[in-house]
SEVEXLUM-989670 format. One record per atom (N, C-alpha, C, O): residue in three letters; x, y, z. Coordinates in pm, whole numbers, padded with zeros to 5 digits, always signed. Layout:
BEGIN
alaXYZ;...
REM end
This chain:
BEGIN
unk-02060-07226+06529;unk-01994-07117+06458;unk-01894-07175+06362;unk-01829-07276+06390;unk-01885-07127+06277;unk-01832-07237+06147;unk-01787-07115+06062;unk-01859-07016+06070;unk-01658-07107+05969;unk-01637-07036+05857;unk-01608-07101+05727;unk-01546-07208+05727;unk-01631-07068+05660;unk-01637-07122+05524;unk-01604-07055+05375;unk-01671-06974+05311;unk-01485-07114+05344;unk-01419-07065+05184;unk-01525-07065+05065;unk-01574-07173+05035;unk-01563-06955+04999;unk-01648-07006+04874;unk-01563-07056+04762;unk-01469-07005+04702;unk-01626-07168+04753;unk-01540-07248+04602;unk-01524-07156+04491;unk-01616-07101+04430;unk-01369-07142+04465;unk-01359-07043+04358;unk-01372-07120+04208;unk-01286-07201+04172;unk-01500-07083+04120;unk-01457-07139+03984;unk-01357-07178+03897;unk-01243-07132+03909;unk-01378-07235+03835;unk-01282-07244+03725;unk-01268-07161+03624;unk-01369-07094+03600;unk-01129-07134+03521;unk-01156-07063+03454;unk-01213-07149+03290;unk-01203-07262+03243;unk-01276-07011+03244;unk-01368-07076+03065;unk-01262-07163+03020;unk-01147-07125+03042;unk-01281-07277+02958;unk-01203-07334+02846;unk-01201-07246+02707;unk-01104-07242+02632;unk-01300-07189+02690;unk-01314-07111+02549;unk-01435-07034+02576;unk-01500-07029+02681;unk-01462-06959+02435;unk-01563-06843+02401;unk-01695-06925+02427;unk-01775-06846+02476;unk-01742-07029+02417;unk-01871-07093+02439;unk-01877-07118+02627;unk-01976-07148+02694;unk-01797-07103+02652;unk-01844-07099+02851;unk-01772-06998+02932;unk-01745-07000+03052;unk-01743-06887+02821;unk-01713-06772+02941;unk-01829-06727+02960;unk-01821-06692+03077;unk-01973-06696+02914;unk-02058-06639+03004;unk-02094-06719+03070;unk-02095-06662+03179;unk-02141-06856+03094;unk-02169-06919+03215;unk-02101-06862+03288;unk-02152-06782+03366;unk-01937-06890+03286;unk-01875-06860+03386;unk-01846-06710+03467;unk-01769-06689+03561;unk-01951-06601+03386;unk-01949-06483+03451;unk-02066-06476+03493;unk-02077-06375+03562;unk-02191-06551+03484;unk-02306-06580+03546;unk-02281-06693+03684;unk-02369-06697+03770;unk-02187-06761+03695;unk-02153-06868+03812;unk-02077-06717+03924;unk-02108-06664+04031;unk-02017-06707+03866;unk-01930-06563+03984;unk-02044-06490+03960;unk-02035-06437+04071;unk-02150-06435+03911;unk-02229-06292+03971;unk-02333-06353+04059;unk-02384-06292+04153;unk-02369-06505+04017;unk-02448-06561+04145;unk-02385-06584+04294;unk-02439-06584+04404;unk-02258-06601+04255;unk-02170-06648+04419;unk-02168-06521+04448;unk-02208-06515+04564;unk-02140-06392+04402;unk-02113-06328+04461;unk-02243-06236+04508;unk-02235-06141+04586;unk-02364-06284+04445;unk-02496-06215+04515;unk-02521-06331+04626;unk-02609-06298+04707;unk-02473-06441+04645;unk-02518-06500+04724;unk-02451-06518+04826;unk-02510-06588+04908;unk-02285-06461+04879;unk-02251-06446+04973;unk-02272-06302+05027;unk-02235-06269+05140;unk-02340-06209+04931;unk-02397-06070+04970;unk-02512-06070+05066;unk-02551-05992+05154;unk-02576-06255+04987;unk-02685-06214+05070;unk-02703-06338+05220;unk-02801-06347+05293;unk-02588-06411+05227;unk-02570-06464+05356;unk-02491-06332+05437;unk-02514-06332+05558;unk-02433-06259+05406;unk-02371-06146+05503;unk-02451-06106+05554;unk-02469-06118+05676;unk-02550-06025+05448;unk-02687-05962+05521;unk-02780-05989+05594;unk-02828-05901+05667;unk-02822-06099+05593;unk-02862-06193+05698;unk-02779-06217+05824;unk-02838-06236+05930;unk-02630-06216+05817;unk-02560-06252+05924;unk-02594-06095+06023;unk-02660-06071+06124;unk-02507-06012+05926;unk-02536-05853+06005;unk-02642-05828+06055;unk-02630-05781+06168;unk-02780-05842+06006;unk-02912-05795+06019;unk-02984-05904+06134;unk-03103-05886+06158;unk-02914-06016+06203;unk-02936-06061+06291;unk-03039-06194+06270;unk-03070-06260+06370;unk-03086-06228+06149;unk-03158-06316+06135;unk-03140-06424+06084;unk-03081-06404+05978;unk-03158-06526+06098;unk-03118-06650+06098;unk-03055-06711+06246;unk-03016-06827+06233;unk-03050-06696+06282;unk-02970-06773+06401;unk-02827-06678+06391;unk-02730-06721+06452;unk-02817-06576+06331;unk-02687-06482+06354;unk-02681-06406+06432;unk-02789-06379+06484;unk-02553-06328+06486;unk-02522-06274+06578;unk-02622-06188+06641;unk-02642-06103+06554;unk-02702-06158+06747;unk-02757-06059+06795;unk-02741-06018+06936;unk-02836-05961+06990;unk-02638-06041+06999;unk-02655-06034+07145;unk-02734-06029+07283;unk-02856-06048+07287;unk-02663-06005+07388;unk-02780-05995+07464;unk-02851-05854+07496;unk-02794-05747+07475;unk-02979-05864+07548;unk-03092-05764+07576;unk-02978-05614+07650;unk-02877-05647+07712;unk-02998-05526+07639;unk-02966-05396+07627;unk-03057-05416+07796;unk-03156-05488+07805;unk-03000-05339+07915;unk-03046-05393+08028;unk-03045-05519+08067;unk-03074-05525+08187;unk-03026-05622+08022;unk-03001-05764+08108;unk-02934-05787+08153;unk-02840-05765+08077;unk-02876-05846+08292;unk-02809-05898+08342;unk-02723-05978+08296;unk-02774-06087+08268;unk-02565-05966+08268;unk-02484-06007+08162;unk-02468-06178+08229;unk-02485-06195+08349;unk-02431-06301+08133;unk-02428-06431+08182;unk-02325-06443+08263;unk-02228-06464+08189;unk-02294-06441+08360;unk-02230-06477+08501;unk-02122-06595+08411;unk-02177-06697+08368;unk-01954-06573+08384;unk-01864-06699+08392;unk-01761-06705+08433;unk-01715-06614+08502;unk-01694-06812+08404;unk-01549-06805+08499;unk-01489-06934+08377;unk-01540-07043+08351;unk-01331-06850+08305;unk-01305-06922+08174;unk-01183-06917+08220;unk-01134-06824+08285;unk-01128-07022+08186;unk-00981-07019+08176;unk-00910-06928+08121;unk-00966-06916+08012;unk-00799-06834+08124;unk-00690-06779+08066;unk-00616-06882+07981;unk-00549-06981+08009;unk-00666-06794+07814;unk-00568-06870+07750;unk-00389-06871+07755;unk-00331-06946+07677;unk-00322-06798+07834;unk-00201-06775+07877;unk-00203-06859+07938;unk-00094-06913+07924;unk-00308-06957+08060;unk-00288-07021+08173;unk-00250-07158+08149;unk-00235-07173+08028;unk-00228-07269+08218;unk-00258-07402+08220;unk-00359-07454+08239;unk-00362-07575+08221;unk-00455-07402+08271;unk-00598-07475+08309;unk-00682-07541+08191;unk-00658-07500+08077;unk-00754-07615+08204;unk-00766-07676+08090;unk-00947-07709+08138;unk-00982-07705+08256;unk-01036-07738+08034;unk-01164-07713+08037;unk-01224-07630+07981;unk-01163-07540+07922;unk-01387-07637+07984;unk-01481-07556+07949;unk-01485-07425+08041;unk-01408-07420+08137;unk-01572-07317+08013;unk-01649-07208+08044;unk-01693-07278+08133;unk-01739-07390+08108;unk-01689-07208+08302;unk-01846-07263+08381;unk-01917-07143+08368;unk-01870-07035+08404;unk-02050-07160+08306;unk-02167-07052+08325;unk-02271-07109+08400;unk-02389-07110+08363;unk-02216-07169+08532;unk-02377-07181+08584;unk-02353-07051+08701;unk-02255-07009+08762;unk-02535-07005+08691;unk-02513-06875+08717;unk-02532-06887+08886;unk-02533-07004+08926;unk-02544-06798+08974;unk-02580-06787+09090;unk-02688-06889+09124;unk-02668-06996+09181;unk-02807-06841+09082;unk-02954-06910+09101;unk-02930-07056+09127;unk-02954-07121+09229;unk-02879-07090+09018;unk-02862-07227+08954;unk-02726-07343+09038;unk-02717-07466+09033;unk-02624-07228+09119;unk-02569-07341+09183;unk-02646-07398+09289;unk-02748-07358+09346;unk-02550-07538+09310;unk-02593-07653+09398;unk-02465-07695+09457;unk-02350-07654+09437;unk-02520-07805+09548;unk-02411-07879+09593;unk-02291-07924+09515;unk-02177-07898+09553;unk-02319-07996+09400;unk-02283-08019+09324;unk-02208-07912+09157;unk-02136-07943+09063;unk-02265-07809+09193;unk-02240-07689+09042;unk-02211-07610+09133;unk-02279-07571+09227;unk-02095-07584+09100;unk-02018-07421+09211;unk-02040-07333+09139;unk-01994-07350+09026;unk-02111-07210+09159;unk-02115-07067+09072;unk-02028-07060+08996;unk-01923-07104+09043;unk-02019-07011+08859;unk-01912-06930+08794;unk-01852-06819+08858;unk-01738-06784+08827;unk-01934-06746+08967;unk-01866-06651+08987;unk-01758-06666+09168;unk-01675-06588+09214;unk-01796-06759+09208;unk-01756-06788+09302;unk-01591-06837+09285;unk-01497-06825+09363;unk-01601-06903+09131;unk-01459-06959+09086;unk-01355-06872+09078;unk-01383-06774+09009;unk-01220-06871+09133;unk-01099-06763+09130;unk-00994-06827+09106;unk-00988-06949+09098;unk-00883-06732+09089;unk-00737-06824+09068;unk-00674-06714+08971;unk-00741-06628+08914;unk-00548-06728+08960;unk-00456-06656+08897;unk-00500-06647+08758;unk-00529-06544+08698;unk-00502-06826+08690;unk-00556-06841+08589;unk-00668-06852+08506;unk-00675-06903+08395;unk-00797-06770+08608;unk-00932-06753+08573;unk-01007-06581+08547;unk-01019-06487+08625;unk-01044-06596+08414;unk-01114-06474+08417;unk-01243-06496+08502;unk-01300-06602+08477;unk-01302-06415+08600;unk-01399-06430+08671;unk-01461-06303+08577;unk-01399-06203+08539;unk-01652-06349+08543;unk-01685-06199+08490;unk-01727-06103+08607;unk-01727-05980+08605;unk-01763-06190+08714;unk-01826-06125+08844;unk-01694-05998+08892;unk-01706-05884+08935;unk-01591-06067+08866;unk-01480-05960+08950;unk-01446-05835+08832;unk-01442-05716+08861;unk-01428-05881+08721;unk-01456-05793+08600;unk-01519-05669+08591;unk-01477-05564+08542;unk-01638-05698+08654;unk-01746-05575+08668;unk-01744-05524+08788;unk-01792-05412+08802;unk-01693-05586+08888;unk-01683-05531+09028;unk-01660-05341+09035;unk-01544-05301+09039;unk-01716-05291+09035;unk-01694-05157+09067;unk-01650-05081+08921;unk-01580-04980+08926;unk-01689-05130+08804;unk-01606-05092+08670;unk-01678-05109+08543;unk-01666-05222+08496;unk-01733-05048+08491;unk-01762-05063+08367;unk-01679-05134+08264;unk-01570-05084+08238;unk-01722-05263+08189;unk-01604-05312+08110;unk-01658-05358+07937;unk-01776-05346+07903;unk-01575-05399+07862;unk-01595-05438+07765;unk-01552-05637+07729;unk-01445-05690+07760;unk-01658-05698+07665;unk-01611-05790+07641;unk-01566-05822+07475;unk-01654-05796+07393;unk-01449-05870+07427;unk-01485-05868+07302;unk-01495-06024+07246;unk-01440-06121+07298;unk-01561-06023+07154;unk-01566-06174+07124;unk-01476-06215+07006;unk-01517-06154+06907;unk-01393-06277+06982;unk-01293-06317+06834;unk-01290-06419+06805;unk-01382-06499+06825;unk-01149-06452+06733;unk-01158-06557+06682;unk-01003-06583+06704;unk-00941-06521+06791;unk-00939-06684+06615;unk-00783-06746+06675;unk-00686-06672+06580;unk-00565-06677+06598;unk-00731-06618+06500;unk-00639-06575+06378;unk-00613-06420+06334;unk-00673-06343+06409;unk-00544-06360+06242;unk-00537-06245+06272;unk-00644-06191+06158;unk-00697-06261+06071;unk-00659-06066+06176;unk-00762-06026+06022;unk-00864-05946+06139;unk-00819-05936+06253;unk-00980-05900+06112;unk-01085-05798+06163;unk-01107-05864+06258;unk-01005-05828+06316;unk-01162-05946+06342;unk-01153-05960+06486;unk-01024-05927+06542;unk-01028-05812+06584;unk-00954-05961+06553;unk-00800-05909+06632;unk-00758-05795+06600;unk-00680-05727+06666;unk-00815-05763+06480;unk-00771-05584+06505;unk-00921-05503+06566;unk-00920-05386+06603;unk-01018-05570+06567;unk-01126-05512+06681;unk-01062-05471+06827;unk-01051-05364+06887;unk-01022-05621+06859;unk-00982-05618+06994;unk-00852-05526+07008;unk-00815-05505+07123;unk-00780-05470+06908;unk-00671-05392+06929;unk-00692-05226+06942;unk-00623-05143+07002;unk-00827-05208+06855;unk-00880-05085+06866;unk-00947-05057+06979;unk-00927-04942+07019;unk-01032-05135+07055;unk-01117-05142+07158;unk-00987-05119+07276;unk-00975-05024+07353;unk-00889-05253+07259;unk-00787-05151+07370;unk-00727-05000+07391;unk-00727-04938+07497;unk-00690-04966+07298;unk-00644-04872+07229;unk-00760-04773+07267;unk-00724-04689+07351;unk-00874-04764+07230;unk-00954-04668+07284;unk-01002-04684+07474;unk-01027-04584+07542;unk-01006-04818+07528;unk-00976-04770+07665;unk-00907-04742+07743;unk-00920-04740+07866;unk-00791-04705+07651;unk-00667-04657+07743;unk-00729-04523+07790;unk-00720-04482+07906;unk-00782-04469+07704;unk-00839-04322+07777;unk-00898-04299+07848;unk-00911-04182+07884;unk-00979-04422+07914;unk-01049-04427+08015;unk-01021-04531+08144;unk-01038-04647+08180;unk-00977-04430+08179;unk-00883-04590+08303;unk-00960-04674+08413;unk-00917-04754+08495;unk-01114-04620+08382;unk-01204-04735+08432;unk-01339-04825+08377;unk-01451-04848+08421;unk-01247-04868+08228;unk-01323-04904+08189;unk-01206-05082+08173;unk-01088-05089+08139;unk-01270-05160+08200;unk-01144-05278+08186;unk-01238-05388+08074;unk-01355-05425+08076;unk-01118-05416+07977;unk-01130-05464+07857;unk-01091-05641+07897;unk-01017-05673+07990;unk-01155-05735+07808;unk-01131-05851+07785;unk-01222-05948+07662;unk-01332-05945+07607;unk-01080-06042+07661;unk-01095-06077+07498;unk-01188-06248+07528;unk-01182-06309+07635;unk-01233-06273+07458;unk-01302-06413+07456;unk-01228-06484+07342;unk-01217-06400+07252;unk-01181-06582+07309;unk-01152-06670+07186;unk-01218-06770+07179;unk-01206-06875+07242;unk-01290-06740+07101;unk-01392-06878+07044;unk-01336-06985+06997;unk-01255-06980+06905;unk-01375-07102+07058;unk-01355-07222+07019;unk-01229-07260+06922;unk-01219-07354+06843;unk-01140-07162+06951;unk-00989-07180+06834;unk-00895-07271+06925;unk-00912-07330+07031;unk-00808-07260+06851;unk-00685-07383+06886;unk-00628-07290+07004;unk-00667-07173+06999;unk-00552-07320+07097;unk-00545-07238+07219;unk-00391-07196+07206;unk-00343-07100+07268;unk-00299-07299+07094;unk-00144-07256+07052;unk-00184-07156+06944;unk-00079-07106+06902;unk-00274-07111+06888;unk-00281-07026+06798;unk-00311-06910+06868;unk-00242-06808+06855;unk-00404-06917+06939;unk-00436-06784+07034;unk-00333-06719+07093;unk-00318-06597+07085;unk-00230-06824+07176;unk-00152-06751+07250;unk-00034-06689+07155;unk+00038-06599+07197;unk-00024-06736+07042;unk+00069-06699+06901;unk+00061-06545+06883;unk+00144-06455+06875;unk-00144-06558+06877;unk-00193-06446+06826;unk-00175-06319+06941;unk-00141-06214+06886;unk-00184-06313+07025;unk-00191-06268+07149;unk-00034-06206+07176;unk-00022-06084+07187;unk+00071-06281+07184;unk+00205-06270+07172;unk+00208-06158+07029;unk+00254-06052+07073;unk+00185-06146+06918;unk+00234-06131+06821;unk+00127-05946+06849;unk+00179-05835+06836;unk+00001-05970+06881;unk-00037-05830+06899;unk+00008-05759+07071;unk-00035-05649+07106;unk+00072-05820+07134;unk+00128-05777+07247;unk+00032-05719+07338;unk+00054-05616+07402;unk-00105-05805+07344;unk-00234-05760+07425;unk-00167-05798+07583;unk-00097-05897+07600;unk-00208-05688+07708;unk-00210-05713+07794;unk-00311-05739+07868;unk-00302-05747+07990;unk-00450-05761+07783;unk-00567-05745+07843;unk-00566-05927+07883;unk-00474-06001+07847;unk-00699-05978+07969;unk-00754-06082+07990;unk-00778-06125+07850;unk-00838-06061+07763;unk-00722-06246+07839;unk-00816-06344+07710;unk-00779-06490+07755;unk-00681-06554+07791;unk-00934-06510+07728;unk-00965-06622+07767;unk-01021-06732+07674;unk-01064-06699+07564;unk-01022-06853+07709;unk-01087-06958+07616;unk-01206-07026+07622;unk-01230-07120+07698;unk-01293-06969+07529;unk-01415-07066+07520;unk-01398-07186+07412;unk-01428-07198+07293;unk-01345-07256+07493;unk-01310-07415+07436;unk-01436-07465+07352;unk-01392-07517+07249;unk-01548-07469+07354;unk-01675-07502+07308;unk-01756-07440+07215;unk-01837-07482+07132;unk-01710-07315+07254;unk-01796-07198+07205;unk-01926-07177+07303;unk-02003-07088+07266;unk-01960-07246+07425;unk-02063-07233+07499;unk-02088-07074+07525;unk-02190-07014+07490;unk-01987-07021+07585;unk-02016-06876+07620;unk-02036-06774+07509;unk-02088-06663+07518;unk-01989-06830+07411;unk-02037-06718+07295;unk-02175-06753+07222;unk-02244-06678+07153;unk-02196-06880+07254;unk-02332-06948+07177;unk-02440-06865+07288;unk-02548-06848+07232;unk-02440-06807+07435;unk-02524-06784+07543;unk-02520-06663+07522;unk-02622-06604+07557;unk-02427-06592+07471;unk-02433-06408+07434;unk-02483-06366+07350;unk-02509-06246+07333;unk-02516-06495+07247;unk-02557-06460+07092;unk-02453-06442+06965;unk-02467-06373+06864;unk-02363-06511+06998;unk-02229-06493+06892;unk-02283-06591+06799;unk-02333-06703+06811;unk-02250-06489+06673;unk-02232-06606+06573;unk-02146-06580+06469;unk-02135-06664+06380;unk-02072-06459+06465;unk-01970-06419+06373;unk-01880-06303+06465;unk-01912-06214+06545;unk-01767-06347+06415;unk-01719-06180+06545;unk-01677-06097+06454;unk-01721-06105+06339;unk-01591-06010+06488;unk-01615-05971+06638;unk-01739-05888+06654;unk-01795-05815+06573;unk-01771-05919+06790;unk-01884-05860+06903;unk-01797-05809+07042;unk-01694-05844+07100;unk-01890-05716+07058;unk-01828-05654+07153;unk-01986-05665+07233;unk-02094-05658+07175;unk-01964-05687+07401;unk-02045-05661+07459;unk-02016-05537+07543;unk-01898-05509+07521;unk-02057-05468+07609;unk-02059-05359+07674;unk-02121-05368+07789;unk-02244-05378+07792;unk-02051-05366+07893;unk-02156-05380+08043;unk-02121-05252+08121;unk-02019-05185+08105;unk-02213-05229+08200;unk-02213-05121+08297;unk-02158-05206+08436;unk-02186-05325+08450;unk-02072-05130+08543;unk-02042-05180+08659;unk-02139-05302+08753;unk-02254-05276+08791;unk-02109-05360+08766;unk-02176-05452+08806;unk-02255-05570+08709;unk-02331-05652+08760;unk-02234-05568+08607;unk-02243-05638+08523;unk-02396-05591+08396;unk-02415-05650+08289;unk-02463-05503+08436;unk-02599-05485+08347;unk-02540-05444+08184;unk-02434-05390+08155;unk-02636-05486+08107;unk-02593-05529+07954;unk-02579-05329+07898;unk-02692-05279+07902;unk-02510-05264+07869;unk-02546-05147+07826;unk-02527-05102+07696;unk-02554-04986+07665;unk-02474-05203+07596;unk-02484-05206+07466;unk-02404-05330+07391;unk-02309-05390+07441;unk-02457-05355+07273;unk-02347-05426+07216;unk-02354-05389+07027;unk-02430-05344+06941;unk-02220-05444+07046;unk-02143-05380+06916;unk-02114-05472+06808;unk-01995-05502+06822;unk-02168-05541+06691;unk-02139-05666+06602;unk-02031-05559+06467;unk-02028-05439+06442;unk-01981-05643+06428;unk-01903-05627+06383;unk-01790-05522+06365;unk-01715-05531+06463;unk-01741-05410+06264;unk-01600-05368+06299;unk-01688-05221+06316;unk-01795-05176+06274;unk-01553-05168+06420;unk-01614-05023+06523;unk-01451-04938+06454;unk-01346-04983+06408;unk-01495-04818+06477;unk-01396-04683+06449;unk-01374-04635+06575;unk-01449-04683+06661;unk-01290-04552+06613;unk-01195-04508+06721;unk-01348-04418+06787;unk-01395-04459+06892;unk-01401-04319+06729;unk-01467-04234+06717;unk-01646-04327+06781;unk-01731-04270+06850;unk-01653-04456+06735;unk-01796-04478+06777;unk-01669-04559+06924;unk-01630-04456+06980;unk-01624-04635+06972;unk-01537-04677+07085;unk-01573-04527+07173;unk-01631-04530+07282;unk-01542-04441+07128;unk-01451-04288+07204;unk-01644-04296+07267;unk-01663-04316+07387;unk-01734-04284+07195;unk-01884-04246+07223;unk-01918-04366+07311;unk-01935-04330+07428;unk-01933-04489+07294;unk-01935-04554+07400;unk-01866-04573+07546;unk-01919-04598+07655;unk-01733-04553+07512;unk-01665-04541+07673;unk-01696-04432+07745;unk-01730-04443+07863;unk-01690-04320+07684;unk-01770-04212+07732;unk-01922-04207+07817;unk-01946-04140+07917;unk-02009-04292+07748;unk-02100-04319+07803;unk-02088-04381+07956;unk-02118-04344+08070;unk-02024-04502+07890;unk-01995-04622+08042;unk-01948-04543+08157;unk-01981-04545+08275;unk-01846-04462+08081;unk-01763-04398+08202;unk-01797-04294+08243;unk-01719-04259+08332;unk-01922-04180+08215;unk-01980-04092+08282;unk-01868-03966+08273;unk-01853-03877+08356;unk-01794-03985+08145;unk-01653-03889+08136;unk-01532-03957+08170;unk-01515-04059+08236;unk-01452-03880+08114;unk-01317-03916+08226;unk-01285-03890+08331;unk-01180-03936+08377;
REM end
């Protein structure tokens, strides 16, 4: 997951290269029209999440508030061993568990980034709309950002929700992230019941929690 500045031109020296130079900007700007569209529309290796009914990926991430330090463990149930302890088996003050997450609760995951701008005000609306539903429990993912920036960011929007660090980006690379924010949507116990790419209104939030939550 990577972001990237488009090189802004230069301006004409004179009347003989200002139209190049309004043909250089109408190509950049059809051509980051048409990497968006591709990003949104899910193709290329861009964001598409997971299957609508699937069983959401089982992890256990550090709290970026916490001291703990490391990767995401996503090895799932099946897959532990002697050696690989479940993700969900993992606990502690300073661990989001997703297994305990869903325990009896419909929840939301959201996926961001370290900085402020449309992911962090995703995750501020998404709180903001489950306050109305007091069993629906919200948590933030931070992708692969600096972990003093997160907690900056976090401090500065005064989130009380879970956010956690995907140091790697592993857990967002296994959900299908490739631009945020994403929102995943699970039903109690963890089954996939929708997901949400890019920016949401109070009004489509209000229609989904509603759903999860069978009312207030």
């Amino acid at each position: 997951m990577s972001y990237q500045r488009p090189i802004e031109p230069g301006k004409p020296t004179g009347a003989k290269t200002r139209l190049p130079g309004i043909l250089l900007v109408g190509a950049l700007v059809l051509l980051l029209a048409y990497v968006t569209y591709n990003t949104v529309t899910g193709q290329h290796g861009s964001s598409t999440g997971p299957a609508v009914g699937t069983p959401m990926i089982q992890f256990a991430a550090p709290l970026v508030a916490s001291g703990l330090e490391g990767d995401v463990n996503v090895t799932q149930l099946s897959q532990a061993t002697a050696t690989a302890k479940a993700a969900c088996s993992v606990v502690g003050p300073g661990v989001l568990n997703s297994c305990r997450l869903v325990r009896g609760h419909p929840a939301a995951l959201v996926f961001i980034d370290d900085s402020d701008g449309g992911c962090a005000d995703t995750l501020d609306r998404v709180i903001a709309a489950a306050a109305t539903y007091p069993r629906i429990r919200v948590a933030g993912i931070v992708i692969a950002g600096d972990r003093s920036a997160a907690r900056a960011l976090a401090a500065r929007h005064r989130w009380k929700v879970a956010l956690a660090n995907d140091r790697d980006g592993a857990l967002a690379n296994l959900y299908g992230v490739a631009v945020c924010p994403q929102i995943v949507y699970l039903k109690p116990g963890g089954t996939v019941a929708g997901v949400g790419i890019g920016q949401v209104n109070a009004s489509q939030l209000k229609a989904r929690f509603g759903e999860l939550s069978g009312g207030k």
